[in-house]
KENU-284403 format. One line per 3 residues: number of its first residue (from 1); their letters; for each residue z, x, y of N, C-alpha, C. Coordinates in pm, whole numbers. Layout:
# residues N
NUM	a	Z:X:Y:Z:X:Y:Z:X:Y  ...
***
This chain:
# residues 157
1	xxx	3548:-7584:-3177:3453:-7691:-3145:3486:-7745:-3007  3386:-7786:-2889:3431:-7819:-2760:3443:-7964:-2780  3505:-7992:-2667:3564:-8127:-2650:3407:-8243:-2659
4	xxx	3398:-8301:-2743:3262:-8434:-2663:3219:-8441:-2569  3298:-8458:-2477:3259:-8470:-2298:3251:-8296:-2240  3237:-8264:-2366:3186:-8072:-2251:3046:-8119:-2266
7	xxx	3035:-8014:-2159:2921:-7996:-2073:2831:-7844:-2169  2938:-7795:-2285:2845:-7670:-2304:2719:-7654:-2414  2655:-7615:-2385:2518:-7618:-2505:2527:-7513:-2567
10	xxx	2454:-7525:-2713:2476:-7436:-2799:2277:-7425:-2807  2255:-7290:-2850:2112:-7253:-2840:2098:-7343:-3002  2151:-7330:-3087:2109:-7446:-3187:2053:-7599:-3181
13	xxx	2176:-7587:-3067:2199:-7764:-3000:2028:-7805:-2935  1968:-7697:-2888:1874:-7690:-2786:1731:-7777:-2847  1661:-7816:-2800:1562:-7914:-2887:1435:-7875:-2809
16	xxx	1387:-7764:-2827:1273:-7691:-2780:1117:-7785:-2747  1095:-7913:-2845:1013:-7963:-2882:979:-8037:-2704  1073:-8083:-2692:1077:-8153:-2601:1055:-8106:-2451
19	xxx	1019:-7997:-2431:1002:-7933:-2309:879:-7877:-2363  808:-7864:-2240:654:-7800:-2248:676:-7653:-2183  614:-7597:-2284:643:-7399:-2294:528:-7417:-2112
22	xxx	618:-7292:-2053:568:-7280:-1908:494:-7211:-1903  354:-7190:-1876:273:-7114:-1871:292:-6979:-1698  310:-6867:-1738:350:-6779:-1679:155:-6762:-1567
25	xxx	182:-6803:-1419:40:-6776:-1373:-20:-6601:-1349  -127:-6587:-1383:-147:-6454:-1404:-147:-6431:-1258  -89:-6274:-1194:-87:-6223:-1133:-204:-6120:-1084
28	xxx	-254:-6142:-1036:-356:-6020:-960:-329:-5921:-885  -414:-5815:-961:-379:-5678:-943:-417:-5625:-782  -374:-5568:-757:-381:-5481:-600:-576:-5477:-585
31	xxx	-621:-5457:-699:-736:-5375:-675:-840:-5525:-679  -779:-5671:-722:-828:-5730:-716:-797:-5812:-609  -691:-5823:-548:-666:-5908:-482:-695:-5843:-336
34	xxx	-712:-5725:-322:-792:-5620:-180:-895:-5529:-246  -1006:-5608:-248:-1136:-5544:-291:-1177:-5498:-168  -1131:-5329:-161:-1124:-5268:-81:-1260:-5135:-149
37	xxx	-1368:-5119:-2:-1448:-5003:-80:-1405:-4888:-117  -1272:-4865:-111:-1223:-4720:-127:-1187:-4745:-255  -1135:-4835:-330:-1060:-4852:-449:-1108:-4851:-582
40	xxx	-1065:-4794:-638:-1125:-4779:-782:-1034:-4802:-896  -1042:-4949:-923:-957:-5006:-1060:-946:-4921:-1154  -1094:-4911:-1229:-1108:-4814:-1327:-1008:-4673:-1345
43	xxx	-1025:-4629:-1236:-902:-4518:-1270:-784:-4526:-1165  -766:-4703:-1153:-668:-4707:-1055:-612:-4617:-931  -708:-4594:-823:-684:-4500:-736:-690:-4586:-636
46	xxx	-638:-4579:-506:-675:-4657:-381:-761:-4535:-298  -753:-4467:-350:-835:-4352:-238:-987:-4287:-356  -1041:-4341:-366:-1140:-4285:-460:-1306:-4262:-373
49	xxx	-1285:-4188:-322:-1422:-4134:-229:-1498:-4011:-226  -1576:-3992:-204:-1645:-3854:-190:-1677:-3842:-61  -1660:-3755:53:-1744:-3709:127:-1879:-3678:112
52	xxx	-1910:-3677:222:-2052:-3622:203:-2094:-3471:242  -2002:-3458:350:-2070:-3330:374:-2061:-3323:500  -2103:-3440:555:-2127:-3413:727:-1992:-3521:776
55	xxx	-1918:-3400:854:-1806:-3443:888:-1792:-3575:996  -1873:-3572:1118:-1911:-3658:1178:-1967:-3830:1099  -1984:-3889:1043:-2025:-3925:944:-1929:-3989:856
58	xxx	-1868:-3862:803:-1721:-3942:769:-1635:-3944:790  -1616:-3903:947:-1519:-3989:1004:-1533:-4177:1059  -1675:-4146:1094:-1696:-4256:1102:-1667:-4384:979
61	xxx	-1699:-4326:874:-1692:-4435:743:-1502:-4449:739  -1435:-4304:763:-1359:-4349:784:-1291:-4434:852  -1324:-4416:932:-1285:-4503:1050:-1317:-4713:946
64	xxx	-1427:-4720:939:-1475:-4828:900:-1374:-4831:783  -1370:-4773:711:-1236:-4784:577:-1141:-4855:647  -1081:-4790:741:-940:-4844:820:-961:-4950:847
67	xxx	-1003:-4990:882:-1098:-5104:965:-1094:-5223:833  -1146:-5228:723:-1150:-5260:618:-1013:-5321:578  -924:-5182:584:-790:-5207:530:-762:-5310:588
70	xxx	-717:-5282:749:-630:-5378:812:-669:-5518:827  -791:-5507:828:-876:-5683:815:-783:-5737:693  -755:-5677:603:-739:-5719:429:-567:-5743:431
73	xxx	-518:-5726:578:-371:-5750:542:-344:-5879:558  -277:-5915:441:-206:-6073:399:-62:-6143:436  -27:-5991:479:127:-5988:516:216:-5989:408
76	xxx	216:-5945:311:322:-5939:167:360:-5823:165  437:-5801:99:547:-5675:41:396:-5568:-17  348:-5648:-105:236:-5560:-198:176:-5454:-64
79	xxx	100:-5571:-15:3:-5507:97:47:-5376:148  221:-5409:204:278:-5346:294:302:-5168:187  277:-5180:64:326:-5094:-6:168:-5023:-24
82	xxx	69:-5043:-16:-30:-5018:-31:-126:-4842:39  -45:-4879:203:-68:-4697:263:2:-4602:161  124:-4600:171:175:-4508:46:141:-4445:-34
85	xxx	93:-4605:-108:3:-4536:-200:-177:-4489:-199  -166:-4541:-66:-342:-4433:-26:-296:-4312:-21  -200:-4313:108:-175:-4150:136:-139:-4080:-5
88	xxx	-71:-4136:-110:-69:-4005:-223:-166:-4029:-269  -288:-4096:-260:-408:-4092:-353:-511:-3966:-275  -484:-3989:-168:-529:-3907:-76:-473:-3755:-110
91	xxx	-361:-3714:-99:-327:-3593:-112:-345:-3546:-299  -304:-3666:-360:-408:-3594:-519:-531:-3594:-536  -608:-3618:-450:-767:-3613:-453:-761:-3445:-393
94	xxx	-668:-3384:-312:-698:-3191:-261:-784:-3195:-173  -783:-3109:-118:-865:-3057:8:-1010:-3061:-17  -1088:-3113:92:-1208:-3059:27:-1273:-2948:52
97	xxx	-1152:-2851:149:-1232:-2728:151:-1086:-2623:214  -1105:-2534:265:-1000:-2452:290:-1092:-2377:405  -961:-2385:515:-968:-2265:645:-926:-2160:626
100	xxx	-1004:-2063:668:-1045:-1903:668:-904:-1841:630  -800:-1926:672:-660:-1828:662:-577:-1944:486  -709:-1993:481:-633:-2045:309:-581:-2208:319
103	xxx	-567:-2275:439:-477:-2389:457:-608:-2510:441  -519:-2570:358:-618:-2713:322:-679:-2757:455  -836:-2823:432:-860:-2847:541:-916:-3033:486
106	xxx	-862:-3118:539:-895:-3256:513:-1057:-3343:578  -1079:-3392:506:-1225:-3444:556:-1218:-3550:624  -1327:-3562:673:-1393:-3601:764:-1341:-3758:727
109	xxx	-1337:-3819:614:-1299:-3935:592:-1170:-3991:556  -1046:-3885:540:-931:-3885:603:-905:-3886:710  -944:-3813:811:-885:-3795:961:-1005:-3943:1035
112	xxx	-1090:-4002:1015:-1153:-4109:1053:-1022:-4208:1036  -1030:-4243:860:-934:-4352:846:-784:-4298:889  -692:-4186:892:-615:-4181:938:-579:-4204:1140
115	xxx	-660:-4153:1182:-661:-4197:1319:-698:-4316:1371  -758:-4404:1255:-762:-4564:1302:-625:-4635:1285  -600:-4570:1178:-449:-4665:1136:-341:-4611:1268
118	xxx	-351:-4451:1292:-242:-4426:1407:-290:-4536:1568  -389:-4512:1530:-452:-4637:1667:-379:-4768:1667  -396:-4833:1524:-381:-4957:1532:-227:-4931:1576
121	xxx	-165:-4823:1496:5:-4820:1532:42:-4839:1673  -55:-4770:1763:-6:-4798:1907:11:-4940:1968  -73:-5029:1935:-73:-5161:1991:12:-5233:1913
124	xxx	131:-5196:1818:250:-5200:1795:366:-5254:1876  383:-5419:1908:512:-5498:2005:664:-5348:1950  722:-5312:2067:839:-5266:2011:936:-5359:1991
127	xxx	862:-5492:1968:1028:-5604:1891:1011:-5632:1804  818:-5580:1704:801:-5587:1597:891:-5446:1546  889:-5410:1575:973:-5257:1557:1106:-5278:1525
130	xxx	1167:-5353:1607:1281:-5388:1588:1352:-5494:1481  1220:-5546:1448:1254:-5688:1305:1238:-5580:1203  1142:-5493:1230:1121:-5395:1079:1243:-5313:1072
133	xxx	1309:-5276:1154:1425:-5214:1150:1542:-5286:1127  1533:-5379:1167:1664:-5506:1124:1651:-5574:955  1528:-5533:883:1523:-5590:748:1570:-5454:698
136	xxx	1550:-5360:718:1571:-5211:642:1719:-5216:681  1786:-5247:774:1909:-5210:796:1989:-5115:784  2063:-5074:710:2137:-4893:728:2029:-4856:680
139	xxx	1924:-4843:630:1828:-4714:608:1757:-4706:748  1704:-4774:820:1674:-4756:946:1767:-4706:1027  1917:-4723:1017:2021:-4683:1090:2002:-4496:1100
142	xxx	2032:-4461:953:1986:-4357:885:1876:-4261:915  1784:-4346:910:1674:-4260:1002:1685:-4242:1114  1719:-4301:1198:1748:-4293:1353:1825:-4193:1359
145	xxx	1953:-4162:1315:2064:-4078:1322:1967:-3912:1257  1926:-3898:1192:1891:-3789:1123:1755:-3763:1228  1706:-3818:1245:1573:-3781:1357:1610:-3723:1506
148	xxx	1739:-3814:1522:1834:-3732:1647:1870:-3606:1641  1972:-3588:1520:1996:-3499:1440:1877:-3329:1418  1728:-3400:1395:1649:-3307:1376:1624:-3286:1545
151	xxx	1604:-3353:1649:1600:-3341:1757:1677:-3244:1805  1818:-3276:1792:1881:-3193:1851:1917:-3058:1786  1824:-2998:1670:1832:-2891:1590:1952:-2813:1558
154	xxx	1998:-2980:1449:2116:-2930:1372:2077:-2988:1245  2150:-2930:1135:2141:-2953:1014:2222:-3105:972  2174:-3150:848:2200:-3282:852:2301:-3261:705
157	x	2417:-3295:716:2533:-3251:602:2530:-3392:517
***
């Protein structure tokens, strides 16, 4: 039995009545909180599109997709996790067609939205570069060293 003057509680001891149960606030889902035209809750995809056909066309929509995206950034972790998971929604959606020698050939509304996002990458501060590399810390170290590494075409042990 503890001393009177302890400080320790026993979950018996505990008097539940007296505290108001915390209501947990619901969280919103990716697909709701970036009602994005590419996205499709229903079968949870961030890349859920069809081409059309005419490549010109959709690059352009692509393009406007990108365009879309980056308007929609909030600056959170989520957001930031969000290309990732386009680009694999993107590569499990398959080619929509194949070049003469067999190699996937990507549409018109990939290479739109992908070359907006490499765009936006250019106008990229390199001291934003440098905070993103200072939160990653040895994994950015890591990459640096191994990209040298592939540079200077040696194997990485």
């Amino acid at each position: 039995m503890p001393h009177p003057d302890s400080k320790v509680a026993f979950i018996k001891d505990y008097d539940r009545s007296t505290k108001p149960a915390r209501k947990r606030a619901k969280v919103k889902s990716q697909y709701d909180k970036h009602q994005l035209p590419f996205f499709d809750k229903a079968s949870l995809s961030t890349w859920s599109v069809k081409p059309t056909g005419n490549y010109s066309a959709d690059c352009q929509t692509g393009h406007a997709y990108a365009l879309e995206f980056l308007r929609s950034c909030d600056r959170t972790v989520g957001w930031t996790s969000l290309l990732g998971q386009m680009v694999t929604d993107m590569i499990g959606a398959g080619p929509v067609e194949t070049w003469p020698n067999g190699r996937a050939k990507a549409s018109g509304l990939v290479i739109g939205f992908m070359r907006t996002i490499s765009q936006a990458l250019c106008f990229v501060d390199p001291a934003e570069v440098t905070l993103i590399e200072a939160q990653h810390g040895r994994e950015a170290a890591w990459v640096r060293e191994e990209m040298a590494r592939l540079r200077a075409g040696t194997e990485g042990t």
